[in-house]
DSSP file (Angstrom, degrees, kcal/mol; ACC not computed):
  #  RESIDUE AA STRUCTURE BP1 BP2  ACC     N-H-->O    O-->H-N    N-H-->O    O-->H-N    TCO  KAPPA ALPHA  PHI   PSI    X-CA   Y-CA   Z-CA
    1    1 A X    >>        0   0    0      0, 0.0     4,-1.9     0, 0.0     3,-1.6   0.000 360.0 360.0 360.0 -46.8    7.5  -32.7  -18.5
    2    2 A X  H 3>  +     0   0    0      1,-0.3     4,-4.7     2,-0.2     5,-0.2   0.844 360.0  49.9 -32.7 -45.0    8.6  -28.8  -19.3
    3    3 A X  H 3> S+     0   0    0      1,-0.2     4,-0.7     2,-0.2    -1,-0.3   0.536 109.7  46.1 -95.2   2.5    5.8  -27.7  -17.2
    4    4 A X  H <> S+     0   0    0     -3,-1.6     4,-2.3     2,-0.1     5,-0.3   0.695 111.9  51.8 -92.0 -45.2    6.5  -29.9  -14.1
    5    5 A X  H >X S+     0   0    0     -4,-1.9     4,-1.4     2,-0.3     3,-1.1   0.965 112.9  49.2 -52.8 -68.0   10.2  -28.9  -14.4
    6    6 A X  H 3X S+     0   0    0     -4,-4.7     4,-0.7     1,-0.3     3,-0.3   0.833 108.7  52.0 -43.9 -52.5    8.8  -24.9  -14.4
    7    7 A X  H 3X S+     0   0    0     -4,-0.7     4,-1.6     1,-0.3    -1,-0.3   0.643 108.1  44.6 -84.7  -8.3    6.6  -25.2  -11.5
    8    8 A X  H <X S+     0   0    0     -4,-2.3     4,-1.1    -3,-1.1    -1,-0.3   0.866 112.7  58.3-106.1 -14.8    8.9  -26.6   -9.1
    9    9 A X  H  < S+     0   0    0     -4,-1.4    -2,-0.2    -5,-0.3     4,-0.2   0.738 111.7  42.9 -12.9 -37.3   11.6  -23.7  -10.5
   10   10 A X  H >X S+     0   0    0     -4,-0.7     4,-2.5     2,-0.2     3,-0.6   0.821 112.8  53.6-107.1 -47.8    9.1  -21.3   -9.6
   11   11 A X  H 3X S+     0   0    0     -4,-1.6     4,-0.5     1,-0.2    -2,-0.2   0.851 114.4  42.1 -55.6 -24.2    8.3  -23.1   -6.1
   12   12 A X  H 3X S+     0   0    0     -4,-1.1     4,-1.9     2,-0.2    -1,-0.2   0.530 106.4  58.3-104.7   8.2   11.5  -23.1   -5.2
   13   13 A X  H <> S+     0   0    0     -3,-0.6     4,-2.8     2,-0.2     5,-0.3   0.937 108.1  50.4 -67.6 -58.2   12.4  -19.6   -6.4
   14   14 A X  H  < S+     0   0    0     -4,-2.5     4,-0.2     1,-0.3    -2,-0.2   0.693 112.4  54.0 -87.1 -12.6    9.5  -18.2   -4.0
   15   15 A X  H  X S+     0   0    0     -4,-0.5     4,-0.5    -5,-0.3    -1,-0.3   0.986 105.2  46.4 -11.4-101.7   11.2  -20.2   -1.4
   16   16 A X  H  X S+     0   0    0     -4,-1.9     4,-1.2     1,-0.2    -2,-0.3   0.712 115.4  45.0 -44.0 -53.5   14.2  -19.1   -1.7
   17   17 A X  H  X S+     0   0    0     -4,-2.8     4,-0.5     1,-0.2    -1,-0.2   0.542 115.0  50.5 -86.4  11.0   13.2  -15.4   -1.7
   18   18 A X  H  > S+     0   0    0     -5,-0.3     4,-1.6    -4,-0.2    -2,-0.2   0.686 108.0  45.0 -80.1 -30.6   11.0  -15.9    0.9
   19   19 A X  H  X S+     0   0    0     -4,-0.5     4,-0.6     2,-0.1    -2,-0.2   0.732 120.1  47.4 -86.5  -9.9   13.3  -17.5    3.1
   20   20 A X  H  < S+     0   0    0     -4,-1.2    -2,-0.2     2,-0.2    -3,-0.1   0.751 107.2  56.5 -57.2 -45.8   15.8  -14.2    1.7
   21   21 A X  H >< S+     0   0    0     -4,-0.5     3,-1.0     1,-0.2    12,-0.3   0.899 110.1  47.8 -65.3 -56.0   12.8  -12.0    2.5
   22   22 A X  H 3< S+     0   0    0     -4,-1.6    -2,-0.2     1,-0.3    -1,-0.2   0.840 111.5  45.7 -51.3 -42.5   13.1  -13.6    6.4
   23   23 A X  T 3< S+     0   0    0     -4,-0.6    -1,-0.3     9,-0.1    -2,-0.2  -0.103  81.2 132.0-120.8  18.4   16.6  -13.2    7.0
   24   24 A X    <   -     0   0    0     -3,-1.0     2,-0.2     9,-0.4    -3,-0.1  -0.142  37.7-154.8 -53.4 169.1   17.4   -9.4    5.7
   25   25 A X        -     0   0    0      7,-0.2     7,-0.3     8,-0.0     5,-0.1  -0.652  23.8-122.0-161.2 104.4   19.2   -7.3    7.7
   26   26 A X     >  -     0   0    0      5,-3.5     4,-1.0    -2,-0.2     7,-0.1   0.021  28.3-143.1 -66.9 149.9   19.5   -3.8    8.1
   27   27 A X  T  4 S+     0   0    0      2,-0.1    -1,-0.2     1,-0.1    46,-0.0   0.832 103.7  41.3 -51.6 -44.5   23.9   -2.7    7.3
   28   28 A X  T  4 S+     0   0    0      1,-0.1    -1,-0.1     3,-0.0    -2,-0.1   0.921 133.4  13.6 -83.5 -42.2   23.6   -0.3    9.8
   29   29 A X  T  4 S-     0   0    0      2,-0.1    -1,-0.1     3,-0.0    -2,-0.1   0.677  75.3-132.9 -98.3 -21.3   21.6   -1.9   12.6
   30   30 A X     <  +     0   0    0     -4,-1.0     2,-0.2     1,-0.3    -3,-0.1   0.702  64.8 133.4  32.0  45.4   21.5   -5.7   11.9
   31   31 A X  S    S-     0   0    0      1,-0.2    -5,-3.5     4,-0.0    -1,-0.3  -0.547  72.2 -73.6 -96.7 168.9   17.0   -5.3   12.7
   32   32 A X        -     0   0    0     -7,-0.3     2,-0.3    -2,-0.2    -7,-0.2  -0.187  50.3-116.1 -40.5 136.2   14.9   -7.0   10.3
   33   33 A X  S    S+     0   0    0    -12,-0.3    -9,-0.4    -7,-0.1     2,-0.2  -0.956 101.5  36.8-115.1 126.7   14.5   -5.4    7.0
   34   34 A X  S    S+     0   0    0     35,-0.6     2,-0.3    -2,-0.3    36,-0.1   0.394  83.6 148.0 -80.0-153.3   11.5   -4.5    6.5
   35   35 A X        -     0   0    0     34,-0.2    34,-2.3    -2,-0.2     2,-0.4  -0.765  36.0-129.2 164.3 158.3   10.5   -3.4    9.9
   36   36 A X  E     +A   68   0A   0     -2,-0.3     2,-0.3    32,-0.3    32,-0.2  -0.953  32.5 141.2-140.8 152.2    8.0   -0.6   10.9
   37   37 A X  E     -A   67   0A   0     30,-1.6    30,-2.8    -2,-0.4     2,-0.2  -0.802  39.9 -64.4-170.1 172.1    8.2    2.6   13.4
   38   38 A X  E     -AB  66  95A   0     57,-1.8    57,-2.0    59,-0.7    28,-0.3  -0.884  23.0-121.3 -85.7 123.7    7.4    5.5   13.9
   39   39 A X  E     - B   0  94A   0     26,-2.2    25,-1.9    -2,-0.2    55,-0.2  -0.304  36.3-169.1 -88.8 107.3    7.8    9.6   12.6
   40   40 A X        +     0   0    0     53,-1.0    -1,-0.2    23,-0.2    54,-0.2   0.713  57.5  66.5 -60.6 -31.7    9.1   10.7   16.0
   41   41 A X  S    S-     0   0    0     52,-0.3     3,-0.2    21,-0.1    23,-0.1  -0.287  79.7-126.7-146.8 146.9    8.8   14.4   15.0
   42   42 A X  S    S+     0   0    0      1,-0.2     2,-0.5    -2,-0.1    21,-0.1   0.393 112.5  32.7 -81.1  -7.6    5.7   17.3   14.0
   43   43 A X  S    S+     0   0    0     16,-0.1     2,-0.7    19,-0.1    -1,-0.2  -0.825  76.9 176.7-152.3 116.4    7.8   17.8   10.8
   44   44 A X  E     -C   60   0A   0     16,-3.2    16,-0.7    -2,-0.5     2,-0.3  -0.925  19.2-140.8-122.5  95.5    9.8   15.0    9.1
   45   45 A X  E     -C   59   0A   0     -2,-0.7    45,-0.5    14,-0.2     2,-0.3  -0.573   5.9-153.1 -99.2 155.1   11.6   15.4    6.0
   46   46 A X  E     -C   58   0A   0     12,-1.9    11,-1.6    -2,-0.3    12,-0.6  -0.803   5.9-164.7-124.4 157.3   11.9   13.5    3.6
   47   47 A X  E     -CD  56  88A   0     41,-1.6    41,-0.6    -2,-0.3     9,-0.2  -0.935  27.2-133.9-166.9 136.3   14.7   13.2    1.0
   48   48 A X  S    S+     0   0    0      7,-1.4     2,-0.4    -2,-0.2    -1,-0.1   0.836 100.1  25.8 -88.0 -21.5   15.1   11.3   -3.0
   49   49 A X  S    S-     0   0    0      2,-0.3     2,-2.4     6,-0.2     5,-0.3  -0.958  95.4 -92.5-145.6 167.4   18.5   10.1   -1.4
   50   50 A X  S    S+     0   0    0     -2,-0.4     2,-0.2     3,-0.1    25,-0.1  -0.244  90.2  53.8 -73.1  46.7   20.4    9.3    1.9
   51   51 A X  S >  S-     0   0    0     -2,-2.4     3,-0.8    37,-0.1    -2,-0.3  -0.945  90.2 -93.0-171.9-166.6   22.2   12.3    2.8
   52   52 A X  T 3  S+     0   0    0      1,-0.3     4,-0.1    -2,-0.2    -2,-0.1   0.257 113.0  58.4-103.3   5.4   21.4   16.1    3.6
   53   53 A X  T 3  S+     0   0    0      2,-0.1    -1,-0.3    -4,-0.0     2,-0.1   0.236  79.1 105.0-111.8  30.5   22.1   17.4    0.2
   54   54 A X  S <  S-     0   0    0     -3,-0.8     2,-0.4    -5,-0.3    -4,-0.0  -0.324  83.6-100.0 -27.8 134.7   19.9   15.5   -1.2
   55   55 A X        -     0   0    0     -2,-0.1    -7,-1.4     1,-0.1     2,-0.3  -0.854  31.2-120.8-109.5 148.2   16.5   17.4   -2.3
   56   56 A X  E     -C   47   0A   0     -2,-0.4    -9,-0.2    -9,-0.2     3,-0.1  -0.329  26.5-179.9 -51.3 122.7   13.4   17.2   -0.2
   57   57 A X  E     -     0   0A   0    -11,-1.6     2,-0.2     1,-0.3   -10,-0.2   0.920  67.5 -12.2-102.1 -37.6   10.4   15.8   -1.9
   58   58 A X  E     -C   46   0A   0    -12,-0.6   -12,-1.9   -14,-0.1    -1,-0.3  -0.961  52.6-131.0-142.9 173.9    7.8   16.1    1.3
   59   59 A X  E     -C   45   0A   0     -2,-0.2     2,-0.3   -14,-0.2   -14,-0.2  -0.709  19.1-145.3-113.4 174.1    7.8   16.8    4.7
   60   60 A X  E     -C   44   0A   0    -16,-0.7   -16,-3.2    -2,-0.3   -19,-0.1  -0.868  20.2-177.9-122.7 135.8    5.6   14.1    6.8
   61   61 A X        +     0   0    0     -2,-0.3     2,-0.5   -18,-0.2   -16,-0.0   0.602  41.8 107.7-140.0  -8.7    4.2   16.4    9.4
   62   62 A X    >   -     0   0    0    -18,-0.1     3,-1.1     1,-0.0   -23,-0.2  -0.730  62.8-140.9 -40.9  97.3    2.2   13.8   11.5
   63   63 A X  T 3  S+     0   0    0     -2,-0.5     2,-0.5     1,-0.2   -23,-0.2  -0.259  83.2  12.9 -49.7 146.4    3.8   13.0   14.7
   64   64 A X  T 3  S+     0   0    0    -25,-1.9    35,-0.3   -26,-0.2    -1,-0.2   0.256  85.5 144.0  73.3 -30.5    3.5    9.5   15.4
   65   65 A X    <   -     0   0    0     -3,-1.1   -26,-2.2    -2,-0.5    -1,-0.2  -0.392  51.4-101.1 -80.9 150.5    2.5    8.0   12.3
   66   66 A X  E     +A   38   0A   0     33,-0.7     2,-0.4   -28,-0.3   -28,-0.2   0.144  38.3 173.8 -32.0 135.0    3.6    4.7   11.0
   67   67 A X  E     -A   37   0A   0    -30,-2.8   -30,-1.6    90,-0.1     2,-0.4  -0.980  24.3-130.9-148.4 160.5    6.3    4.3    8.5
   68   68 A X  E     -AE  36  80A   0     12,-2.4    12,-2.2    -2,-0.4     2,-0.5  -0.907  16.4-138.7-100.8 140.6    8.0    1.0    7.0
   69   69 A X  E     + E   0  79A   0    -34,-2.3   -35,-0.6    -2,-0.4    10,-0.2  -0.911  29.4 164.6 -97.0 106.3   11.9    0.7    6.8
   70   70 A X  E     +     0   0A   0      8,-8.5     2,-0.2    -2,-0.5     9,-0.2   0.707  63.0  12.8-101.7 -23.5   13.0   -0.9    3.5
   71   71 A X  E     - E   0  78A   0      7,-1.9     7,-0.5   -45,-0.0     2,-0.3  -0.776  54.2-156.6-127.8 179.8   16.5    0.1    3.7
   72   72 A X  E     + E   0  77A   0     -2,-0.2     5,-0.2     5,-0.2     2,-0.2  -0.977  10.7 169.4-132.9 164.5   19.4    1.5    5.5
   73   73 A X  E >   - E   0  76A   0      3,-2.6     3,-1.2    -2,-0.3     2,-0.9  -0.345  67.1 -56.2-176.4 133.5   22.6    3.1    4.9
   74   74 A X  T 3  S-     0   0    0      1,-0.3     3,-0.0    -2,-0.2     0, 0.0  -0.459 118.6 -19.0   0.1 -44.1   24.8    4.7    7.8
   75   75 A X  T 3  S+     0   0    0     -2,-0.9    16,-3.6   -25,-0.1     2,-0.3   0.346 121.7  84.1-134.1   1.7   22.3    7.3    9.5
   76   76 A X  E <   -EF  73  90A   0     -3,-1.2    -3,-2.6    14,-0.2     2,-0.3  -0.807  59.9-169.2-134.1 147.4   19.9    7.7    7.0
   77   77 A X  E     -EF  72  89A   0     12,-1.5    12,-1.4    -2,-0.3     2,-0.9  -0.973  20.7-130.8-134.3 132.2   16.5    4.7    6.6
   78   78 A X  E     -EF  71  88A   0     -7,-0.5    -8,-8.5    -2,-0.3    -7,-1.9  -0.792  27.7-166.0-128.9 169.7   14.4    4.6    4.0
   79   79 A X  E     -E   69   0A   0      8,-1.1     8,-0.5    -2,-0.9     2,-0.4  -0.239  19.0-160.0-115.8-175.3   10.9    4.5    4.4
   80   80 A X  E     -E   68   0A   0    -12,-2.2   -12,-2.4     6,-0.2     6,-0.2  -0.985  15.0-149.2-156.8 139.9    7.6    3.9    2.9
   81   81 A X    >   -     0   0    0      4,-2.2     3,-2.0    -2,-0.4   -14,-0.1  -0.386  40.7 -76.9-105.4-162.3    4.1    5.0    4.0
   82   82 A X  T 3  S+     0   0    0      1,-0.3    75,-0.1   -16,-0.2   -15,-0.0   0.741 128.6  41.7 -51.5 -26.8    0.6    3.3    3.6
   83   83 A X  T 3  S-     0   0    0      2,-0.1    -1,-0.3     0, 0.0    -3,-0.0  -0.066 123.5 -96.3-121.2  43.3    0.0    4.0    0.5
   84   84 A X  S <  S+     0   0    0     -3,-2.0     2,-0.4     1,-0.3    -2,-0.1   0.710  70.3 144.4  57.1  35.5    3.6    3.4   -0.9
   85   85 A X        +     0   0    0      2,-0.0    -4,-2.2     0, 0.0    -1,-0.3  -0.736  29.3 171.6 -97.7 125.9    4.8    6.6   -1.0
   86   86 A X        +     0   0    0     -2,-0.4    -6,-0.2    -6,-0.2     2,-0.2  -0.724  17.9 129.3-128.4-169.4    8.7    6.4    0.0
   87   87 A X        -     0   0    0     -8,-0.5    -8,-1.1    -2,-0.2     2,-0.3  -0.975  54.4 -55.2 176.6-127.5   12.0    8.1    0.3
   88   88 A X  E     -DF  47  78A   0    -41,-0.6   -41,-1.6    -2,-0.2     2,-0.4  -0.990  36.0-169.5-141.9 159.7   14.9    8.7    3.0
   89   89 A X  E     - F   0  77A   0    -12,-1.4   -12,-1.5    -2,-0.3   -43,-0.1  -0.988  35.2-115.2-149.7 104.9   14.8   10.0    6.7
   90   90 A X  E >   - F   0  76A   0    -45,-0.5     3,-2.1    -2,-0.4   -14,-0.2  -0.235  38.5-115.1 -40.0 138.4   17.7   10.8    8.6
   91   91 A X  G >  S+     0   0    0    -16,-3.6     3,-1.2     1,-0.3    -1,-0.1   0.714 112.0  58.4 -45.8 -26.3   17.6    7.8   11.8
   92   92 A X  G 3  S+     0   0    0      1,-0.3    -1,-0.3   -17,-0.1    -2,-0.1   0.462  93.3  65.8 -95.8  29.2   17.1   10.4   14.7
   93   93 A X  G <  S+     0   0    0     -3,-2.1   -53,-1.0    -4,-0.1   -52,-0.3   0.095  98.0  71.1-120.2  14.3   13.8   11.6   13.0
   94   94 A X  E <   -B   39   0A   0     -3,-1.2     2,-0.3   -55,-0.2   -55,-0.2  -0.994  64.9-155.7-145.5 147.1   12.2    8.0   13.8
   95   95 A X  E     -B   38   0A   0    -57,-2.0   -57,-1.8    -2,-0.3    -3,-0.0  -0.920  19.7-134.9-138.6 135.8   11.1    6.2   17.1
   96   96 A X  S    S+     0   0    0     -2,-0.3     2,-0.5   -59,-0.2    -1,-0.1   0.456  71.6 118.4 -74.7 -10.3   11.0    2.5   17.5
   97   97 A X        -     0   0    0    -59,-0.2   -59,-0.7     1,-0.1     2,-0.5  -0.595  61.5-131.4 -79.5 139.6    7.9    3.0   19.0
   98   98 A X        +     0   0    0     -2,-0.5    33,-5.3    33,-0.3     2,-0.5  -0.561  35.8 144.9-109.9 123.4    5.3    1.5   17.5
   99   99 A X  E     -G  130   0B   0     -2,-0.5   -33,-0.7   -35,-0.3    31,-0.2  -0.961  26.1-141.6-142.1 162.7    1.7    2.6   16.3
  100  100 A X  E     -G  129   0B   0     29,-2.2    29,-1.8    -2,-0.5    57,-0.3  -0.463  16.3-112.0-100.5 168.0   -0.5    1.8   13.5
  101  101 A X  E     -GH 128 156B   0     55,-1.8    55,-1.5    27,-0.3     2,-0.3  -0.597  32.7-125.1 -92.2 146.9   -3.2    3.5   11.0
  102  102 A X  E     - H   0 155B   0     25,-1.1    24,-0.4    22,-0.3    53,-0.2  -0.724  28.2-178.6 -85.5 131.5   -6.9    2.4   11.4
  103  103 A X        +     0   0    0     51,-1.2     2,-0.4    -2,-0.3    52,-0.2   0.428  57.5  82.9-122.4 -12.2   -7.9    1.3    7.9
  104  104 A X  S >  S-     0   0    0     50,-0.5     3,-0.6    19,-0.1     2,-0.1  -0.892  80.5-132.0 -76.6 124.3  -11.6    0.4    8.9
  105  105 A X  T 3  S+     0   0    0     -2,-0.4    19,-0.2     1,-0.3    -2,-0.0  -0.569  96.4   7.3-101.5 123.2  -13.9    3.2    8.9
  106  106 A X  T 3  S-     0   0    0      1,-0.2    -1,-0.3    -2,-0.1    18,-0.2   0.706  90.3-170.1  89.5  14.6  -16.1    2.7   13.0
  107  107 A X  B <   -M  123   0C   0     -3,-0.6    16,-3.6    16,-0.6     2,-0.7  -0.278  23.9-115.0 -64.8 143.3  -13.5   -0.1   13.6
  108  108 A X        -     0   0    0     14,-0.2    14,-0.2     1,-0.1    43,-0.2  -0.616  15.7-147.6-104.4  70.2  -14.8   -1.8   16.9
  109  109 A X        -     0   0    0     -2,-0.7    11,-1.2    12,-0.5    12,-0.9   0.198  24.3-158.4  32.8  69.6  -12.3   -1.3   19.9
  110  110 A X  B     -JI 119 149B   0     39,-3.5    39,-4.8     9,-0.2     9,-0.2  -0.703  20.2-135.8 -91.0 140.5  -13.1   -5.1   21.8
  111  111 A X  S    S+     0   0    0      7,-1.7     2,-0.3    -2,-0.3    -1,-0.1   0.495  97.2  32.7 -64.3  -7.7  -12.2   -5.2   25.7
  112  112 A X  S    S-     0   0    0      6,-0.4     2,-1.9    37,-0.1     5,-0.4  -0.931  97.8-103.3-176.0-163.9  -10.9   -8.4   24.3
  113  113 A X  S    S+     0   0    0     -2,-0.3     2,-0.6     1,-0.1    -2,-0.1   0.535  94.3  99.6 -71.7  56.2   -9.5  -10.1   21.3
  114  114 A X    >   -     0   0    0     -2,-1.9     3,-4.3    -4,-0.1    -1,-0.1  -0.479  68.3-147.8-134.7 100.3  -13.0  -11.5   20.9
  115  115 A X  T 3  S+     0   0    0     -2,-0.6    -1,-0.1     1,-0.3    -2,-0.1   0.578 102.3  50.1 -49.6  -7.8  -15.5  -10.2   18.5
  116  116 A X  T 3  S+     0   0    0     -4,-0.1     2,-0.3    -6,-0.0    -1,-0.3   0.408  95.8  97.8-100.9   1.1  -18.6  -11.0   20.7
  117  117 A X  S <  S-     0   0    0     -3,-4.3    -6,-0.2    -5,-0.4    -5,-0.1  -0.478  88.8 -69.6 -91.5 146.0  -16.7   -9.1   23.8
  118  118 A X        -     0   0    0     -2,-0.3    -7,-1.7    -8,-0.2    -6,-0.4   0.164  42.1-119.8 -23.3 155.2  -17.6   -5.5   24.7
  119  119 A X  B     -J  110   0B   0     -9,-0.2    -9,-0.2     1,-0.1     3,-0.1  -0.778  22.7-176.2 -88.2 153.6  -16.9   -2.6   22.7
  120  120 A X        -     0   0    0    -11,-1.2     2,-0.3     1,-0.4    -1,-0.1   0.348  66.7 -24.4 -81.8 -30.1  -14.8   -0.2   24.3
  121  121 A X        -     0   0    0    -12,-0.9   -12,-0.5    25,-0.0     2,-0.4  -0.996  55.8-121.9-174.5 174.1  -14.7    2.7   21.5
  122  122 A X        -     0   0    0     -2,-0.3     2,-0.4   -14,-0.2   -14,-0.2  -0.922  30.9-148.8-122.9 145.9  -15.2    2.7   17.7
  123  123 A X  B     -M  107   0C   0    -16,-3.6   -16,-0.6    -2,-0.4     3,-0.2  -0.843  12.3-129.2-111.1 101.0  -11.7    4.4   15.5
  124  124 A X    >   -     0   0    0     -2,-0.4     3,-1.1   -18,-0.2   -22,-0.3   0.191  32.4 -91.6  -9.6 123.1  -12.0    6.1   12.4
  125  125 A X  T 3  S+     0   0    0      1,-0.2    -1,-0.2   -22,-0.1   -22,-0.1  -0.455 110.6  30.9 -58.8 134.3  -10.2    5.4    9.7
  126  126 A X  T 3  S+     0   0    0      1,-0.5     2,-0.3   -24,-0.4    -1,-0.2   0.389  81.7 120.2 118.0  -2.1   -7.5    7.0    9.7
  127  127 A X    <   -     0   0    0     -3,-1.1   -25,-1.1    -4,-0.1    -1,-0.5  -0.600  57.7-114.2-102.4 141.0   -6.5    7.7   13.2
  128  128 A X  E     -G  101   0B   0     -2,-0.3     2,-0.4   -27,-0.2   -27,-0.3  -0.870  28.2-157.9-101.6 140.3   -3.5    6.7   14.6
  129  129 A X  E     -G  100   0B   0    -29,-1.8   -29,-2.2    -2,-0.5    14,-0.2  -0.937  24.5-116.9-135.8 129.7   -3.1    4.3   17.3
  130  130 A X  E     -GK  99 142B   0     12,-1.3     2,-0.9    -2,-0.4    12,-0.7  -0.250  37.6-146.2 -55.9  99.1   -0.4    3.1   20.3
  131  131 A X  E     + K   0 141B   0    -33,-5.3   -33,-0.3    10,-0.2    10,-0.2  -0.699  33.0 161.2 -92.3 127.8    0.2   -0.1   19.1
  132  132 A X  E     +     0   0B   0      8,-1.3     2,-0.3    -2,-0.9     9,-0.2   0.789  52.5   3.3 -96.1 -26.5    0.8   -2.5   22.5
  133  133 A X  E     - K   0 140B   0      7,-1.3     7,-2.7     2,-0.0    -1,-0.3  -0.908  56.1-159.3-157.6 171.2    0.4   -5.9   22.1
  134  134 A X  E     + K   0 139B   0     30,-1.9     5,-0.3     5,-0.3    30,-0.2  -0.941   7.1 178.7-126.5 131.3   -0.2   -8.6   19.2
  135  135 A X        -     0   0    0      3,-2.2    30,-0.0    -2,-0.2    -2,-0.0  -0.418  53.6 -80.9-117.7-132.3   -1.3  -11.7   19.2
  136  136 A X  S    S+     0   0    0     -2,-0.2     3,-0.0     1,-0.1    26,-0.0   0.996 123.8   7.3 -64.6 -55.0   -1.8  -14.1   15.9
  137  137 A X  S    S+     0   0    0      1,-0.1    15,-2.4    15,-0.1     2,-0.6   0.360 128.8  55.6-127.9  -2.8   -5.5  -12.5   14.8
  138  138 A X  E     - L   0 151B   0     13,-0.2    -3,-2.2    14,-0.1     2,-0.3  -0.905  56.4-163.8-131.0 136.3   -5.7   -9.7   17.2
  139  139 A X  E     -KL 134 150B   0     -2,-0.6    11,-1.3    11,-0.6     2,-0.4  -0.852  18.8-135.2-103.6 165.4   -3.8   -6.4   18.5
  140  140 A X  E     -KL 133 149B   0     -7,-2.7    -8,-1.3    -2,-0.3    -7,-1.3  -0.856  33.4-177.3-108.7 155.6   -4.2   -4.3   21.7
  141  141 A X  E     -KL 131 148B   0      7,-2.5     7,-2.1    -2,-0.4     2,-0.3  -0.893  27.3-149.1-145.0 164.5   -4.2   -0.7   21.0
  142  142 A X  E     +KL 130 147B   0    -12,-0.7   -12,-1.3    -2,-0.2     2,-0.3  -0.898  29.5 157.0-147.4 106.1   -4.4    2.4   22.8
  143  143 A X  E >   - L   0 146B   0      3,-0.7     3,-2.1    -2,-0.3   -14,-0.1  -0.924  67.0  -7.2-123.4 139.4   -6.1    5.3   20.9
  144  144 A X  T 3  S-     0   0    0      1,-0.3    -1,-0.2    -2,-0.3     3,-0.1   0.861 130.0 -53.8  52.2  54.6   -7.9    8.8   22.6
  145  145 A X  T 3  S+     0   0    0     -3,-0.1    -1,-0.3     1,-0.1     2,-0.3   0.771 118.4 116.0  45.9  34.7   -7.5    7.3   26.2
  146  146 A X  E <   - L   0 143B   0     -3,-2.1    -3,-0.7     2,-0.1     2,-0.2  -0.809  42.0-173.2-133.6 148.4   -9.4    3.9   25.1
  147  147 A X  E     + L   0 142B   0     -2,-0.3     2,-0.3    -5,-0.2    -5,-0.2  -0.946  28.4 109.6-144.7 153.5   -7.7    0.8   25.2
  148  148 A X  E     - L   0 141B   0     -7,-2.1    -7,-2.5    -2,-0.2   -37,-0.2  -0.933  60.3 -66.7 163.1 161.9   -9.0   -2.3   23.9
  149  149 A X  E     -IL 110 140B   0    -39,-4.8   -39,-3.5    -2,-0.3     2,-0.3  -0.663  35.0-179.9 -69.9 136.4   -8.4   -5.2   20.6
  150  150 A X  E     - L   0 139B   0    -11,-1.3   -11,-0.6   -41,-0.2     4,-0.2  -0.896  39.4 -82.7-125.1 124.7   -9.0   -4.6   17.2
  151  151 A X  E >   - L   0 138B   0     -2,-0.3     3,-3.5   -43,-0.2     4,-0.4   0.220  31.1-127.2 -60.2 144.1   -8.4   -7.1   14.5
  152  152 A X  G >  S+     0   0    0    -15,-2.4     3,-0.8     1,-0.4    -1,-0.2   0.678 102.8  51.1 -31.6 -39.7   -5.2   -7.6   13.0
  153  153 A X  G 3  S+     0   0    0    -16,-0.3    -1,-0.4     1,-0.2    -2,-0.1   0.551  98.2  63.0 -96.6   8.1   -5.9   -7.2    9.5
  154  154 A X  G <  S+     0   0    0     -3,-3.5   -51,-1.2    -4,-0.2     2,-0.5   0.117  96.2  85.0-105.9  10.7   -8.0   -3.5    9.6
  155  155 A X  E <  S-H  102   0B   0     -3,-0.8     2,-0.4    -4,-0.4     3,-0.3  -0.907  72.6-144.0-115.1 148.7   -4.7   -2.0   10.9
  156  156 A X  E    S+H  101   0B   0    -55,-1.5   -55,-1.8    -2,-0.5   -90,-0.2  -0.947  74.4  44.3-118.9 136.0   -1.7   -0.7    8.9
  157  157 A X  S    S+     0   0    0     -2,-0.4     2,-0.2   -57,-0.3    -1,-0.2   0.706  85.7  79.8  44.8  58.6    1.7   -1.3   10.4
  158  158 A X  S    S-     0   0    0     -3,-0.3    -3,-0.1    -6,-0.2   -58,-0.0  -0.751  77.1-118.0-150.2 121.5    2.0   -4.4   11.6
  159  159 A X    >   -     0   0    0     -2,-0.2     3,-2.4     1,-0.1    -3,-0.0  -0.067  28.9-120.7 -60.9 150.1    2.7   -7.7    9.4
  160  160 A X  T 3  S+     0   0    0      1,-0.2    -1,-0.1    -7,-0.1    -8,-0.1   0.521 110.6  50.8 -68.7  -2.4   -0.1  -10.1    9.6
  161  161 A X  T 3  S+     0   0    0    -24,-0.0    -1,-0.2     2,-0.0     2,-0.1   0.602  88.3 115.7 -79.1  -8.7    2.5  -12.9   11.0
  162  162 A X    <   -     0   0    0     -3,-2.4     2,-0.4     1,-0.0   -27,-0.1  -0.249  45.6-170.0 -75.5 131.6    3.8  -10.7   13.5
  163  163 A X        -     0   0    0     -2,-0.1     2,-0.4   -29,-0.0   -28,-0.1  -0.986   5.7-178.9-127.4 139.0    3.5  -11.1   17.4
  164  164 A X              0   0    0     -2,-0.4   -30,-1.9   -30,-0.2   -32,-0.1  -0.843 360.0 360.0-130.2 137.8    4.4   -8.5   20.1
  165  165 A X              0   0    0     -2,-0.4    -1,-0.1   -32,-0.2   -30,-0.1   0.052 360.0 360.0-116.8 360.0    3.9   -9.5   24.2
C-alpha cells in the first residue's frame, strides 16, 4: 500500500513541475522561461552575476550562436550553451533571432521534411544554422546559402515539442 501511495506522490510531483516547467515566465519580459536565441555580437561577455561589476568568466565570441535563457533579472538574462556551460549576458548582447548548432556530423539537408526527398547539402557538426521553420519531427534551415529540412532531433536549440510557422 506504501508503494502505491509513493508512486502516485511522485506522478503527481512530475506533474506539477511539469505543468510549473510550462507556465514560467521571464520577470522582466513575461516570454517563456527557458527560451532560446541568439549571441547577437563577435564578442559576448559573459559574467558569474547580473550586473557590470560582476567578473567575466568567458567571452562567447561566435556571432550567431545559440544560447538558452534560464533566467532573467532587469537587463541582464542568464544563459546556458550546448554543453551546459552558463552565466549572465547583459539583454542588448542577444537577438531573438533564432538559429541552431548541427549536432550530426554530414547531417543530410532534405528539400523536404522527408528523408527519401533530395538532399540539398550535407552540415557539419558544428556549424551554425538560420533556424526558419519547425514542424513536429522536422525543421527548415538555412545554412552557407542552402536551404532545406533536417531532422529535429540532430539540432541544438530548439525543444523537441516546439513548432515555429
Amino acid at each position: 500500500m506504501i508503494r502505491y501511495f509513493t508512486a502516485i506522490f511522485l506522478a503527481l510531483t512530475v506533474l506539477a513541475t511539469t505543468a510549473q516547467a510550462e507556465t514560467t515566465r521571464g520577470s522582466a519580459t513575461n516570454l517563456p522561461i527557458p527560451r532560446f536565441v541568439s549571441i547577437k555580437s563577435d564578442e559576448c561577455n559573459v559574467r558569474r552575476g547580473p550586473s557590470l561589476s560582476h567578473k567575466i568568466d568567458w567571452v562567447f565570441t561566435r556571432k550567431g550562436m545559440p544560447v538558452e535563457i534560464t533566467a532573467e533579472y532587469g537587463h541582464w538574462r542568464r544563459v546556458r550553451d550546448r554543453d551546459g556551460v552558463g552565466g549572465w549576458v547583459h539583454y542588448s548582447l542577444l537577438s531573438g533571432s533564432r538559429n541552431v548548432i548541427i549536432d550530426e556530423d554530414m547531417l543530410p539537408l532534405n528539400i523536404r521534411p522527408n528523408p527519401d526527398t533530395q538532399i540539398s547539402a550535407r552540415l557539419e557538426a558544428g556549424v551554425i544554422a538560420r533556424l526558419l521553420q519547425c514542424s513536429a519531427d522536422w525543421c527548415r534551415l538555412s545554412a552557407g546559402g542552402y536551404k532545406g529540412w533536417a531532422r529535429k532531433t540532430a539540432l541544438w536549440g530548439v525543444k523537441p515539442d516546439e513548432i515555429i510557422e
